[in-house]
Backbone as a ProteinNet text record, in pm:
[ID]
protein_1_A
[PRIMARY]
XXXXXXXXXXXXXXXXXXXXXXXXXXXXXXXXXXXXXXXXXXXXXXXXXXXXXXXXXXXXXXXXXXXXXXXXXXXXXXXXXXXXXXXXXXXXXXXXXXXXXXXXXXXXXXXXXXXXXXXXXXXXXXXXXXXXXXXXXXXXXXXXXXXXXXXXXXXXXXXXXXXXXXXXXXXXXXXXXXXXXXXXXXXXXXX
[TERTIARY]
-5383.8	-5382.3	-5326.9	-5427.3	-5371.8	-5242.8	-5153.2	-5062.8	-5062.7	-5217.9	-5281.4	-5262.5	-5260.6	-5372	-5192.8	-5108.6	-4975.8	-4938.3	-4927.6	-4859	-4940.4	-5035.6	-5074.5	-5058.8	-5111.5	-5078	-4924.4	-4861.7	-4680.7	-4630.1	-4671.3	-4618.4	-4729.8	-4886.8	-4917.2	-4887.8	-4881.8	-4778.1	-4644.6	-4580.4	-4467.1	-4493.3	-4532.2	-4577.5	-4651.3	-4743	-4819.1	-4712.9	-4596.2	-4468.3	-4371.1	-4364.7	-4254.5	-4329.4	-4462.7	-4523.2	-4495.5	-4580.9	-4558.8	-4417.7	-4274.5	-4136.4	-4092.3	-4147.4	-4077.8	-4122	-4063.5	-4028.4	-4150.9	-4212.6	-4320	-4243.4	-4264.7	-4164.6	-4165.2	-4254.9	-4238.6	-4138.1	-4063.1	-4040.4	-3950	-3871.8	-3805.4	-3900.2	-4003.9	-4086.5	-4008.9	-3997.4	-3929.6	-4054.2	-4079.6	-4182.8	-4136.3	-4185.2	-4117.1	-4273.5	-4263.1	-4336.2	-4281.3	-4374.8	-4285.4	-4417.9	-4357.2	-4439.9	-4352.8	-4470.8	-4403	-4393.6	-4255.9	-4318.1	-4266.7	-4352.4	-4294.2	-4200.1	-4053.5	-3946.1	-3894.6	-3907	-3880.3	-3932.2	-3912.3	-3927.6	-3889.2	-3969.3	-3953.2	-3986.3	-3916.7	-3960.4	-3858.3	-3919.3	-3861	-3909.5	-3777.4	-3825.6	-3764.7	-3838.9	-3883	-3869.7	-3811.2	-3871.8	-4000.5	-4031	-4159.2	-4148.2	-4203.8	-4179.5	-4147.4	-4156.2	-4062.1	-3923.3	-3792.7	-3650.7	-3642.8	-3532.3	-3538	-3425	-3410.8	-3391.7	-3244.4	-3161.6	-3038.4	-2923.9	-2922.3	-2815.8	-2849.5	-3006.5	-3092.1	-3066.1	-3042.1	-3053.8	-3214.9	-3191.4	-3386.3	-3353.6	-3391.1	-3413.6	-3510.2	-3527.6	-3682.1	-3685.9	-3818.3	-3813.2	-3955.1	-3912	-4062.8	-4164.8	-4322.8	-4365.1	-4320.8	-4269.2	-4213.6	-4077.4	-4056.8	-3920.6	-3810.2	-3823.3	-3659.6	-3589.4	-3451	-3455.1	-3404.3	-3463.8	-3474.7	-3402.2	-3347.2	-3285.5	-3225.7	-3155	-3074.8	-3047.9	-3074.6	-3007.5	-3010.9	-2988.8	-2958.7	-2991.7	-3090.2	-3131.6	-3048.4	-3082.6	-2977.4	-3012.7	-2954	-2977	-3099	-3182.2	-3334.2	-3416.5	-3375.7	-3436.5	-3499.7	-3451.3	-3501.7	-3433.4	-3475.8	-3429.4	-3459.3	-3432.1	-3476.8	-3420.4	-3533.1	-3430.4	-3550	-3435.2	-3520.8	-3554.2	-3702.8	-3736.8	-3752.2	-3716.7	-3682.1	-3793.8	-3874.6	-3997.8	-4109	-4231.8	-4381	-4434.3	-4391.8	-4469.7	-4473.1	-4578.3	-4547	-4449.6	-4378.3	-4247.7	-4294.2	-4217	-4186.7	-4073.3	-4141.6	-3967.3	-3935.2	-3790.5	-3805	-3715.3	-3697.3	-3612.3	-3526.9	-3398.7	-3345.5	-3227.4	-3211.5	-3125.7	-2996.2	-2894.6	-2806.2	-2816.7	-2953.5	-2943.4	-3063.3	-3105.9	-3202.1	-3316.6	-3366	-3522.2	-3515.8	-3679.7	-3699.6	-3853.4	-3876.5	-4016.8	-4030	-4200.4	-4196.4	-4332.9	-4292.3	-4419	-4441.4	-4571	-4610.5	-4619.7	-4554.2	-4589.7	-4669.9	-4787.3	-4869.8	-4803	-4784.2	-4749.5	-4832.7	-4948.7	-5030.3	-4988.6	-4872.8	-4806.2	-4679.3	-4668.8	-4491.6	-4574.2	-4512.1	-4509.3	-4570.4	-4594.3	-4687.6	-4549.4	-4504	-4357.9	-4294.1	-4294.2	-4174.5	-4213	-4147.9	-4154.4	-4209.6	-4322.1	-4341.9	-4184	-4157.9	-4125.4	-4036.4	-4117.4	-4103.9	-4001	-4004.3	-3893.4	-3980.1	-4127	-4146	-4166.1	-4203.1	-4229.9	-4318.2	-4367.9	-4434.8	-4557.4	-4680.1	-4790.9	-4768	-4828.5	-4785.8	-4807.8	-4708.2	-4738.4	-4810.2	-4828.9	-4950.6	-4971.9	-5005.8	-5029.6	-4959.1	-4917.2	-4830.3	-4935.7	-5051.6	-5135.4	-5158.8	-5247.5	-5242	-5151.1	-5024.5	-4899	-4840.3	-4896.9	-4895.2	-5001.4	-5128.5	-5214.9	-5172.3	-5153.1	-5083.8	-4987.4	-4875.7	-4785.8	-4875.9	-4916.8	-4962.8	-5056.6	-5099.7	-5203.1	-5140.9	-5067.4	-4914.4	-4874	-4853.1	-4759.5	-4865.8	-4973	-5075.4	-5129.8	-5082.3	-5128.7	-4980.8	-4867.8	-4769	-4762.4	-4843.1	-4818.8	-4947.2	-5005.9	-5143.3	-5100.3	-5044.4	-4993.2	-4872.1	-4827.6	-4744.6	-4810.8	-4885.2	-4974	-5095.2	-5096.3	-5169.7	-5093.9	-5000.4	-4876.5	-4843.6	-4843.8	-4825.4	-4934.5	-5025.5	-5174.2	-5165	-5136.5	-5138.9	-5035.2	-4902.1	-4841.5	-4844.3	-4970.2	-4940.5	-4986.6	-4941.6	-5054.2	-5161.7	-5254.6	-5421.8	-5403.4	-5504.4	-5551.8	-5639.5	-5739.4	-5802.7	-5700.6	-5604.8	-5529.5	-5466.3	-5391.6	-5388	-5486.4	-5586.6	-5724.9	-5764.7	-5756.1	-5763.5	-5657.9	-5576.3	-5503.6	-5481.3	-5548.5	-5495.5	-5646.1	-5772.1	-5874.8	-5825.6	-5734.5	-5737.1	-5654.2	-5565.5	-5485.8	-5578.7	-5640	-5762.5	-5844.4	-5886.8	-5974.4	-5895.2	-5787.7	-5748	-5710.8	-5677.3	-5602.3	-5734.1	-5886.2	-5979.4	-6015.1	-5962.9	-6031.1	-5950.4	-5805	-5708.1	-5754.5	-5776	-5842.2	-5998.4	-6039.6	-6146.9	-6067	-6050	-6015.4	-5911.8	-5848.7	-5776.9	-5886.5	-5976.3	-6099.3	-6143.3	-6205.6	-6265.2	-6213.8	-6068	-5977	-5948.5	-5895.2	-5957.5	-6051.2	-6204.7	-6304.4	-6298.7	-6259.7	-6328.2	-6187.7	-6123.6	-5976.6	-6045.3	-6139.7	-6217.6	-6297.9	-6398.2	-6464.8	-6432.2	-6326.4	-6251.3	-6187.3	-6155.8	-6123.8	-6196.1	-6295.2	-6434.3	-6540.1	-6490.5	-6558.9	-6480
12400.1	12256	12224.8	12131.7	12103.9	12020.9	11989.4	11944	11785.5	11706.7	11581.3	11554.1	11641.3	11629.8	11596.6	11737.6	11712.5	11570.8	11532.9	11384.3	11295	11244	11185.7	11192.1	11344.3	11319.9	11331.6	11361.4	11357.7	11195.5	11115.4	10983.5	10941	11005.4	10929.9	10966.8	11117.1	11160.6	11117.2	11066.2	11018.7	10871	10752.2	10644.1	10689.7	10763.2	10779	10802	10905.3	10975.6	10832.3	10738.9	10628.1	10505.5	10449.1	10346	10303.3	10393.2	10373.2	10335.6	10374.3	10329.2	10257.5	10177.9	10054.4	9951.8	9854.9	9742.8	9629.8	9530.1	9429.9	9342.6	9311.6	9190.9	9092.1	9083.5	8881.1	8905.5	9015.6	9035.7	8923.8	8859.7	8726.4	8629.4	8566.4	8438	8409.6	8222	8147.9	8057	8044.6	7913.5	7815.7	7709.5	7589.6	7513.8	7497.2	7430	7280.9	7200.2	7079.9	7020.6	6913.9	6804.1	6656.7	6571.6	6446.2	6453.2	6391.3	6387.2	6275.1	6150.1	5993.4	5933.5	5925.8	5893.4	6021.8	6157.9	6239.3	6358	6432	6498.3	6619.7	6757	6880.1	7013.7	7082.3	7195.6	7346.4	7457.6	7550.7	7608.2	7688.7	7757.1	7900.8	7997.5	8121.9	8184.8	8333.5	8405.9	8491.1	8575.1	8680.6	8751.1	8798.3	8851.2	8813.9	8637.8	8540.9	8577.6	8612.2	8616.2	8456.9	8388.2	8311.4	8200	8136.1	8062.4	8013.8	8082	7965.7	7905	7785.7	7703.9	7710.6	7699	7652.3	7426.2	7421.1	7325.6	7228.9	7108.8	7064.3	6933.4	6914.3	6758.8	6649.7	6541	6457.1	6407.8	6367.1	6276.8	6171.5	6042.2	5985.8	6016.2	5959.2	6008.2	5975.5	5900.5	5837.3	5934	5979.6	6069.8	6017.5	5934.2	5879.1	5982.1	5992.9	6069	5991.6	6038.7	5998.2	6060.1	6157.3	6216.7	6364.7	6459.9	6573.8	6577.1	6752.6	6801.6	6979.2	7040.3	7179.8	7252	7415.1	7471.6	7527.4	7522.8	7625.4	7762.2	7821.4	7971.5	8024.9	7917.8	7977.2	7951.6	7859.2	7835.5	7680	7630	7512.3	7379.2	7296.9	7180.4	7015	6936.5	6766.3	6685.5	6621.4	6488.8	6352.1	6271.6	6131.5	6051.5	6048.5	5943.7	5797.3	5792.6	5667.5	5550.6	5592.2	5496.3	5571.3	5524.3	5616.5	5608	5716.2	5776.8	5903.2	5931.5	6092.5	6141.6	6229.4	6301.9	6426.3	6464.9	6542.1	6653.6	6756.3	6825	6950.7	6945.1	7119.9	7146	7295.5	7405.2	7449.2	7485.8	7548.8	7649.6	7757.7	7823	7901.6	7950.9	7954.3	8064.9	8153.3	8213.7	8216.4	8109.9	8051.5	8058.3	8088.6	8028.2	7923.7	7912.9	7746	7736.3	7640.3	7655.1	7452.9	7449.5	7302.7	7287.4	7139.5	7080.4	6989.8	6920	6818.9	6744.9	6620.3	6634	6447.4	6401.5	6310.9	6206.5	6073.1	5962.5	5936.4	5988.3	5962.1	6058.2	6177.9	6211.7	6198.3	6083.6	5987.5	5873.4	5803.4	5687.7	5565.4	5489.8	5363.9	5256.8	5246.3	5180.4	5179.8	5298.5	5307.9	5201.6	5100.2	5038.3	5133.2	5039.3	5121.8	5130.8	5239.8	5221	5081.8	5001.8	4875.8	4814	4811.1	4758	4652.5	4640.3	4505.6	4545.4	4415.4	4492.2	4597	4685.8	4743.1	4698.6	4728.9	4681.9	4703.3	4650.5	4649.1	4777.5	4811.1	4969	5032.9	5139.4	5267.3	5208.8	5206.3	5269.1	5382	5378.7	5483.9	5629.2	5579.9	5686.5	5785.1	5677.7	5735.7	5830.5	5777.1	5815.2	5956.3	5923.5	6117.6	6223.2	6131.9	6211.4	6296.3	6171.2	6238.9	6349	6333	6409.2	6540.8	6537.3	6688	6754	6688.2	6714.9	6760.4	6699.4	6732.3	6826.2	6874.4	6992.9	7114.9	7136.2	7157.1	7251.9	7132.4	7154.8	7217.5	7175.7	7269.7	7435	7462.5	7582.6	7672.4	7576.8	7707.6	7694.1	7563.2	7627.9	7721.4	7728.6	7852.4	8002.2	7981.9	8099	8133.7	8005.3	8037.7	8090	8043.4	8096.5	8233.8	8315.7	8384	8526.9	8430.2	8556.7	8559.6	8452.7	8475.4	8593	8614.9	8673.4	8822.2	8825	8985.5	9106.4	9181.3	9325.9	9363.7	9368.5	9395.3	9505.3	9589.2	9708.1	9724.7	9614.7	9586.7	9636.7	9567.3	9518.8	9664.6	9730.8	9867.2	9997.3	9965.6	10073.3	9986.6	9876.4	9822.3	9876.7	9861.2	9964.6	10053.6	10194.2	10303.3	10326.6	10249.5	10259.3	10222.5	10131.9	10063.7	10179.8	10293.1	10385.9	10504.2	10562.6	10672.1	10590.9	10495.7	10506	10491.4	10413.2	10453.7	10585.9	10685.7	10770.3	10896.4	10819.5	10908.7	10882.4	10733.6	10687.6	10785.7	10795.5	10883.1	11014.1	11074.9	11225.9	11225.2	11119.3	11130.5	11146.2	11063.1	11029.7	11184.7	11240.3	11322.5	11465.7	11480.5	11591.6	11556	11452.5	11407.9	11436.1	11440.6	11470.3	11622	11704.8	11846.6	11901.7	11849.6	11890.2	11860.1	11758.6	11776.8	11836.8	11864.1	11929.4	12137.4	12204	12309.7	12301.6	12170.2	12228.1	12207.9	12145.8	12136.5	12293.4	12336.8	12500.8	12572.5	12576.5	12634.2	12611.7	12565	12514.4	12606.1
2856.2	2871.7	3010.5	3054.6	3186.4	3207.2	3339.1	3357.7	3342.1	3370.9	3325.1	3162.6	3139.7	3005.6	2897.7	2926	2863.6	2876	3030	3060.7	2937.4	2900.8	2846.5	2731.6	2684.2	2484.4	2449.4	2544.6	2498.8	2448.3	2567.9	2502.4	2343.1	2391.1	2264.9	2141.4	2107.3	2060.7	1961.2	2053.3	2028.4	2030.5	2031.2	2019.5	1845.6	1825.6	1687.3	1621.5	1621.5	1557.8	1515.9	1655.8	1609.9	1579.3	1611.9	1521.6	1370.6	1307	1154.4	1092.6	1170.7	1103.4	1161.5	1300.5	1352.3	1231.9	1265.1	1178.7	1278.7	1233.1	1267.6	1364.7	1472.1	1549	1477.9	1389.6	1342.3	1201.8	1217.6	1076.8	1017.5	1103.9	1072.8	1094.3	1085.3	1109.5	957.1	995.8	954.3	896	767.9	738.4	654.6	634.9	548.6	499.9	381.3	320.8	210.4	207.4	125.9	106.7	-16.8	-57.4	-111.6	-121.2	-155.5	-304.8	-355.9	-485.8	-510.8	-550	-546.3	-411.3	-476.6	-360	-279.6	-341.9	-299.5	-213.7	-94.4	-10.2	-88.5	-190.7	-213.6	-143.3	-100.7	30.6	-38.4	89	7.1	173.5	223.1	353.5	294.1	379.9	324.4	475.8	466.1	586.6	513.8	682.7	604.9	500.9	438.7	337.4	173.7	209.1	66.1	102.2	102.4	97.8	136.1	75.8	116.9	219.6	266.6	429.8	327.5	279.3	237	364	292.8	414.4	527.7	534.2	668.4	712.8	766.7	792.2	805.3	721.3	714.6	793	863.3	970.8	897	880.4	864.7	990.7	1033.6	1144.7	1145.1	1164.5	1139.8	1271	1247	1387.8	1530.1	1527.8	1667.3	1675	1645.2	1645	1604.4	1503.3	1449.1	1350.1	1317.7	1203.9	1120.7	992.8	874.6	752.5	778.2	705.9	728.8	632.8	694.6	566.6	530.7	399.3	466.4	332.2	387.6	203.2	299.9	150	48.1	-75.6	-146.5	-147.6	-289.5	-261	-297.4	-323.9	-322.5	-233.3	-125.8	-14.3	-28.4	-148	-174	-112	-118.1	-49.7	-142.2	-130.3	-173.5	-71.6	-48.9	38.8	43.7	9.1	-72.6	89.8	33.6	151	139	256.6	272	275.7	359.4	381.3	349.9	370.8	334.8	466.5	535.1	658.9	690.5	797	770.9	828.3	741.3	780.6	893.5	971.9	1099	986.9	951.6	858.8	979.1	1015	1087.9	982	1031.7	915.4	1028.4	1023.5	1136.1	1116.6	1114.8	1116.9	1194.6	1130.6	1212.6	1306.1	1308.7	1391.8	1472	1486.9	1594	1545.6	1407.3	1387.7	1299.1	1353.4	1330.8	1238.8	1209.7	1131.7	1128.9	1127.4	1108.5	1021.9	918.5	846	872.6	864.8	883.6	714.7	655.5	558.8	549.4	529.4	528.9	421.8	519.4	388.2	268.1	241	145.4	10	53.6	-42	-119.4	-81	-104.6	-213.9	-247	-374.5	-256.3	-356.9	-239.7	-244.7	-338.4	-319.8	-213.6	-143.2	-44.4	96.2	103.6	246.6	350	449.5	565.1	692.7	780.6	883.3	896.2	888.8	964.9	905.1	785.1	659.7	588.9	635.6	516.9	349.7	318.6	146.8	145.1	46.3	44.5	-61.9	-36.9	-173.4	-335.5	-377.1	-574.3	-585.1	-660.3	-695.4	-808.9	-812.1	-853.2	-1007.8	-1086.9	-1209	-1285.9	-1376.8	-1419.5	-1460.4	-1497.9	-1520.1	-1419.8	-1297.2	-1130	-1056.4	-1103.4	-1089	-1111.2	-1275.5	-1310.7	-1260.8	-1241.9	-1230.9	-1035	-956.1	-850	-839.5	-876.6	-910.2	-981.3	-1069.7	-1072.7	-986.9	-909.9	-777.4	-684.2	-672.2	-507.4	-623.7	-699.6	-781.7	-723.3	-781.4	-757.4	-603.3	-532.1	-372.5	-301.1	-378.2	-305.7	-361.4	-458.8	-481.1	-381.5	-430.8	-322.3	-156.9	-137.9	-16.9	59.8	-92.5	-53.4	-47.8	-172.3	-197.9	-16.2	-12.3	137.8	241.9	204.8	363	343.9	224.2	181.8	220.5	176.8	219.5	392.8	433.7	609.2	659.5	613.9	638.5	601.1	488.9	505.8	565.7	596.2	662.3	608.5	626.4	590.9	579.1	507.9	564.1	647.3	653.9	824.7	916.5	918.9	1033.3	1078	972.2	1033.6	1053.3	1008.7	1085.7	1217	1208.3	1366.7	1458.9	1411.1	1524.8	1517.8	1411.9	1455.3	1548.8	1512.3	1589.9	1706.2	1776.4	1917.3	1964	1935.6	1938	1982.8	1882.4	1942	1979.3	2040	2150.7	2294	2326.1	2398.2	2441.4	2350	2371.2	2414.7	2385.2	2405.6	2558.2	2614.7	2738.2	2829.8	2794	2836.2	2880.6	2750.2	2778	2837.7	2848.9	2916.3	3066.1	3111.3	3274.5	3291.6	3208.7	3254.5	3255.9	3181.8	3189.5	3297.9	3357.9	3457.3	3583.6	3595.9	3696	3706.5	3582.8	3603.3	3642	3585.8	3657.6	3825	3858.2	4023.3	4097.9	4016.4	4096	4092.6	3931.8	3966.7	4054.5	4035.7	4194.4	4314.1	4335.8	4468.4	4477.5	4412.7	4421.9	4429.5	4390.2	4354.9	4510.7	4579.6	4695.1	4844.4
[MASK]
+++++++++++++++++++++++++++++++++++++++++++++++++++++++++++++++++++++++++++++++++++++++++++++++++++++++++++++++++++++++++++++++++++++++++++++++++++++++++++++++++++++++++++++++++++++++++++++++

């Protein structure tokens, strides 16, 4: 084996040897999910993996950037915080050791009761039927979107034959260019 050829497969080598037991960089991503439910703001922040975000700090903020409120998760990562008006909430998640996560959560999932912003009255309210039937809809839509946040975050098995493929082929472009460089280094001797 040539002196090319070592330089190259030593690190890949050792890159293939320490890959598989490093740990993912995003392994702390911070997410927060919530919904309206009537007067109330329900959320639940989570790192990767589900563990969950306790005594994260949760902000509201309306769109113009006012805030609207401030609570903090318990030990399941859960949260409540009663809103105030029916607009869309701005929620961040924030923790004490610097991650952050944000939802967008749409006034059309809060109670029609709640005053706009502005403070005027608000329109006659829902139907009690409507009412339930909402509420189990937003019940509904906060679970699959956890279940969605959930499927985003995990490792494929795509995802790792994609890279052990992006791995040997580099590592073939490698041994190409380094054959290529032996050869004209024989016939430069050879001459």
């Amino acid at each position: 084996m040539t002196k090319a050829m070592c330089m190259v497969t030593l690190p890949l080598a050792l890159a293939l040897v320490a890959l598989p037991g490093s740990p993912p960089a995003f392994a702390h991503a911070l997410h927060l999910v919530a919904e309206g439910d009537g007067t109330v703001i329900r959320g639940r922040a989570y790192y990767q993996g589900g563990s969950p975000a306790v005594g994260a700090q949760v902000l509201a903020f309306s769109p113009e950037g006012r805030k609207l409120g401030e609570t903090r998760t318990d030990a399941d990562g859960a949260f409540t915080l009663p809103a105030s008006y029916r607009c869309d909430h701005r929620l961040l998640v924030v923790t004490g050791d610097g991650h952050g996560a944000e939802f967008r959560l749409p006034a059309a999932e809060l109670s029609a009761s709640l005053p706009p912003p502005g403070g005027e009255a608000a329109p006659p309210g829902e139907t009690a039927a409507a009412a339930d039937e909402l509420t189990a809809i937003r019940s509904q839509l906060a679970s699959l979107r956890e279940q969605l946040a959930g499927y985003e975050q995990r490792t494929r098995l795509r995802d790792v034959i994609g890279g052990i493929g992006y791995i040997v082929g580099v590592a073939g472009v490698a041994f190409y260019i380094a054959a290529r460089r032996a050869e004209r280094a024989v016939k430069q001797k050879g001459r």
